[in-house]
C-alpha positions in Angstrom: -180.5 131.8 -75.4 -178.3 133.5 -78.2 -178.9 134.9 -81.3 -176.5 136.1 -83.6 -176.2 138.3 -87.0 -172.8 138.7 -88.3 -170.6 140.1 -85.7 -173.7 141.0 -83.5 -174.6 138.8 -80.8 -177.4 138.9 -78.3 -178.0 137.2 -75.3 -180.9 136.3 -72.9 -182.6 134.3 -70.2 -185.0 131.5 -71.0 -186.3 128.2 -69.9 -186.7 125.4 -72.3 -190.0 123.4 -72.7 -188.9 120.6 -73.7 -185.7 118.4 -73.3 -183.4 117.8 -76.6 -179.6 117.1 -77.5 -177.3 119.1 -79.2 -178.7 119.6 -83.0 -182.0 119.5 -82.0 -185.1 122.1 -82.5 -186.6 122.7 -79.0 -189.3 125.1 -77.6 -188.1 127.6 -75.4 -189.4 130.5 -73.8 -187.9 134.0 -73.3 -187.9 135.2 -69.6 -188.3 138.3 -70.7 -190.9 138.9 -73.0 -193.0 135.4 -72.2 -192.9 134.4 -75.9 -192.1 130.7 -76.5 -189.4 130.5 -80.1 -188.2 127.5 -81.5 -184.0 127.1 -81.1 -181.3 125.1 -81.7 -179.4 123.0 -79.0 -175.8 124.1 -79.3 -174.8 123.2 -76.0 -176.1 122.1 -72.2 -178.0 125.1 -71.3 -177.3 126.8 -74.5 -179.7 127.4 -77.5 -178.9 129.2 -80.6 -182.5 131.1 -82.3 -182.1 131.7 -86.0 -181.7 135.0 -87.3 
């Protein structure tokens, strides 16, 4: 997972609950703090969260 703000860019483990392709809204949850976000697809393996 990635989430970015300008020139500031964080990163972190999650695990997606849901299949999708790139563009699309998916559930995913962070490994970290157990909370499930909605992100965007922007890769294989790779969602962008909105900021």
């Amino acid at each position: 997972m990635v989430a970015r703000s300008g020139n500031y860019t964080v990163r972190t483990r999650g695990q997606a609950l849901a299949n999708g392709q790139h563009g699309e809204q998916i559930l995913v949850e962070n490994l970290s703090s157990q909370r499930r976000i909605r992100a965007r697809v922007i890769a294989p393996g790779m969602v962008e969260i909105p900021m």
